[in-house]
C-alpha positions as CSV (number, residue, x, y, z in Angstrom):
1,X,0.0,0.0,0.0
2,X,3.1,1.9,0.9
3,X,3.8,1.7,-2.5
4,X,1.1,2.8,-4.1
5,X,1.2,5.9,-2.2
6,X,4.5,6.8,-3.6
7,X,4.0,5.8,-7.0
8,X,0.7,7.7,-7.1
9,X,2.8,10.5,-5.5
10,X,5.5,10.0,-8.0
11,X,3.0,10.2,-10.6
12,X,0.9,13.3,-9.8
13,X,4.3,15.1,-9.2
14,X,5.1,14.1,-12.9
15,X,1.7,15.3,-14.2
16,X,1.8,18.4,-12.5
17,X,5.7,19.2,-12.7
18,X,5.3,21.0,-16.6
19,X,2.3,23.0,-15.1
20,X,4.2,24.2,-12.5
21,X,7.3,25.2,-15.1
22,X,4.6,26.9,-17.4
23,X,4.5,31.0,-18.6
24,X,2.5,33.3,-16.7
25,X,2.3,35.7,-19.3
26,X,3.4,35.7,-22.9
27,X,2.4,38.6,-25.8
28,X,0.6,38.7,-29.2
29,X,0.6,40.7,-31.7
30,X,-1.6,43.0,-33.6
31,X,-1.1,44.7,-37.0
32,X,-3.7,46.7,-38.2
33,X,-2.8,47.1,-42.5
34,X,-4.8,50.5,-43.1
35,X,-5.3,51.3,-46.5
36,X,-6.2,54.7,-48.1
37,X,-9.9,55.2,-48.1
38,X,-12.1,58.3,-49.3
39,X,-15.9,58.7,-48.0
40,X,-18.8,60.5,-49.1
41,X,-22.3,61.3,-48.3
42,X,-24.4,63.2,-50.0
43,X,-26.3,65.4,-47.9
44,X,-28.9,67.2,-50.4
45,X,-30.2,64.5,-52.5
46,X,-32.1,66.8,-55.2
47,X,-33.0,70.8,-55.0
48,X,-35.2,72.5,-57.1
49,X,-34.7,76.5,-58.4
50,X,-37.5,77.7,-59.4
51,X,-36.7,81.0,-61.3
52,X,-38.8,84.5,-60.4
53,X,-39.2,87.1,-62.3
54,X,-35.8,88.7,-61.2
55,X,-34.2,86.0,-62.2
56,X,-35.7,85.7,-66.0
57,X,-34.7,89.5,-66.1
58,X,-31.2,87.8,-64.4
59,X,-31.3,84.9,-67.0
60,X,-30.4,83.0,-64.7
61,X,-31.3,81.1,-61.2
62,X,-28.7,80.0,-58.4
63,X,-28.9,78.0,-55.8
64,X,-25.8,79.1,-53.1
65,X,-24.8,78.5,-49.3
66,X,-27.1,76.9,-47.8
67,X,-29.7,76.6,-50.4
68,X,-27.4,75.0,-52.5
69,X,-25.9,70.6,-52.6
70,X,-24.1,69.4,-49.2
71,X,-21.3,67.1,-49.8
72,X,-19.9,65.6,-46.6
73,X,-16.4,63.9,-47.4
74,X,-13.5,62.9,-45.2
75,X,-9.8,60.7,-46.0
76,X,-7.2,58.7,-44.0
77,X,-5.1,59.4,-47.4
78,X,-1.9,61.0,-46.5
79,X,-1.5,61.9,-50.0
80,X,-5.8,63.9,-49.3
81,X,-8.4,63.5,-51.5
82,X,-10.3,64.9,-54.9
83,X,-14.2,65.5,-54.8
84,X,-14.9,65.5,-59.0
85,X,-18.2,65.9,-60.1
86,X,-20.3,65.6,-63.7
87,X,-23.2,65.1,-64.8
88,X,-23.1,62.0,-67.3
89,X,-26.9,62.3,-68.7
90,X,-27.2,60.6,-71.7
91,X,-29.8,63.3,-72.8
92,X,-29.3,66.1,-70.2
93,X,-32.6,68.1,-70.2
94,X,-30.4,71.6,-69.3
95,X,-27.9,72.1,-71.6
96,X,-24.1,71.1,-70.2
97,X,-23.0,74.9,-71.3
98,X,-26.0,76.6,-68.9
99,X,-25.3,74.4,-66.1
100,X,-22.8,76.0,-63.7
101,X,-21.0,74.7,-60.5
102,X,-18.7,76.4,-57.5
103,X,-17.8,75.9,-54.4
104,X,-17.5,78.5,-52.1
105,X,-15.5,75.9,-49.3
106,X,-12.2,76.6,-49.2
107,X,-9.8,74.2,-50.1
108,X,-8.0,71.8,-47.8
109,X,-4.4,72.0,-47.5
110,X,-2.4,72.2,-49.7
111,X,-5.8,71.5,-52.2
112,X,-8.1,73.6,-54.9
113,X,-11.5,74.5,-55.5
114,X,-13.7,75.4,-59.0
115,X,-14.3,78.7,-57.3
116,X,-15.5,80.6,-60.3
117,X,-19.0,79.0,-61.8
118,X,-17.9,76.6,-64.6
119,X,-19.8,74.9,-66.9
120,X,-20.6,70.8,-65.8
121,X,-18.8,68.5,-68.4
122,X,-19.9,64.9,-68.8
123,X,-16.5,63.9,-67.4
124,X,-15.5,64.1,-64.0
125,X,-14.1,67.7,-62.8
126,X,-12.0,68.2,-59.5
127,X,-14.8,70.3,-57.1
128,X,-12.5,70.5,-54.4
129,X,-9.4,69.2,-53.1
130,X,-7.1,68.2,-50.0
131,X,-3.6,67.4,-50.3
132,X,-3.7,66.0,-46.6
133,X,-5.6,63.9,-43.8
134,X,-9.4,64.9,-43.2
135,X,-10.3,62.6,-40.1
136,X,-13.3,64.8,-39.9
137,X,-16.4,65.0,-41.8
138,X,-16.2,68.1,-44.1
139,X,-18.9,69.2,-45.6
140,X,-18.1,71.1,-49.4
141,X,-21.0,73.1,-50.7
142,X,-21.8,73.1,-54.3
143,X,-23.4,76.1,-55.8
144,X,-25.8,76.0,-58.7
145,X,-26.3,78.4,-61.5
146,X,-28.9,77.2,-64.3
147,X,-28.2,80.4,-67.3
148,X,-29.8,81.1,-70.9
149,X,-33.0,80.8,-69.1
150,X,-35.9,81.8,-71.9
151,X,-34.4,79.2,-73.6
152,X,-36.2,76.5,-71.2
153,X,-39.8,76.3,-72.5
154,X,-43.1,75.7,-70.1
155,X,-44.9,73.3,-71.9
156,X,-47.7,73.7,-69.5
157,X,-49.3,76.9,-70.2
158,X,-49.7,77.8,-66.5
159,X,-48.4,75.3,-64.5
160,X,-44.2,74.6,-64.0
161,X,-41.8,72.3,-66.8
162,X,-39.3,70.7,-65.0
163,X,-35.9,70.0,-66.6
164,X,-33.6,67.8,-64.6
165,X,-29.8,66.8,-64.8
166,X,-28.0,64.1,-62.1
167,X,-25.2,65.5,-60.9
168,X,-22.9,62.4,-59.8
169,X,-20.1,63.2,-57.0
170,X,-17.2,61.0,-56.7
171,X,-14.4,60.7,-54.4
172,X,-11.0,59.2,-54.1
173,X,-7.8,59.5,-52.1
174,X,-4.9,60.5,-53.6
């Protein structure tokens, strides 16, 4: 019985003798691989400018500040980012040449802005720009100048004609 004992003894101390020798702490770890990325959110999905009698006189219609498109962006890019925007209609109901953009938001370092109106082009054009980090939302207004407006008919007779171009905004880092 003696015997037992000890060799059951022996035997647990074998057993337990690698737990005993075992780390109490030990490391890991973690690599996070970022990768440039751009976002955007559109903040005004459509507006409408519905000229007066001012503006005929005018011959044109604007939308600006806060009447006119919200564009919220932000970049991890080192390198910044480009906001472009067109409008790549296949049969744009306002003609390209009396369809204006600006932005009155100033660039981001070391960036540029379309700060004079400019006609849209079917292909993209650089809105605004930041040649560095934008961690934060910012928001880039787009004003809107529709010009050459007798030449948009009222088929109506009374009522309103609505002529409408999709402006598509696109970001990317840089």
């Amino acid at each position: 019985m003696a015997r037992k004992v000890i060799l059951g003894t022996l035997l647990m101390g074998a057993l337990l003798a690698p737990l005993a020798n075992a780390a109490t702490t030990g490391t890991s770890n973690v690599t996070l691989a970022a990768s440039a990325v751009a976002l955007i959110q559109i903040t005004d999905a459509a507006i409408t400018l519905s000229p007066t009698a001012t503006d005929y006189t005018n011959d044109y219609v604007e939308a600006t500040g806060a009447a006119g498109i919200d564009v919220d962006v932000k970049t991890n890019s080192t390198g910044g980012m480009a906001l472009m925007v067109r409008c790549a209609d296949a049969a744009p109901q306002i003609a390209l040449a009396d369809l204006l953009v600006r932005t009155p938001t100033a660039a981001g370092a070391g960036g540029s802005t379309i700060a004079a109106y400019t006609a849209i082009t079917a292909v993209n054009q650089n809105l605004w720009t930041t040649g560095a980090v934008q961690h934060a939302w910012a928001t880039v207004t787009t004003d809107v100048r529709v010009q050459n407006l007798i030449n948009y008919n009222d088929a109506s007779g009374g009522g309103a004609t609505n002529y409408t171009n999709t402006l598509t905004y696109t970001v990317v880092s840089q």
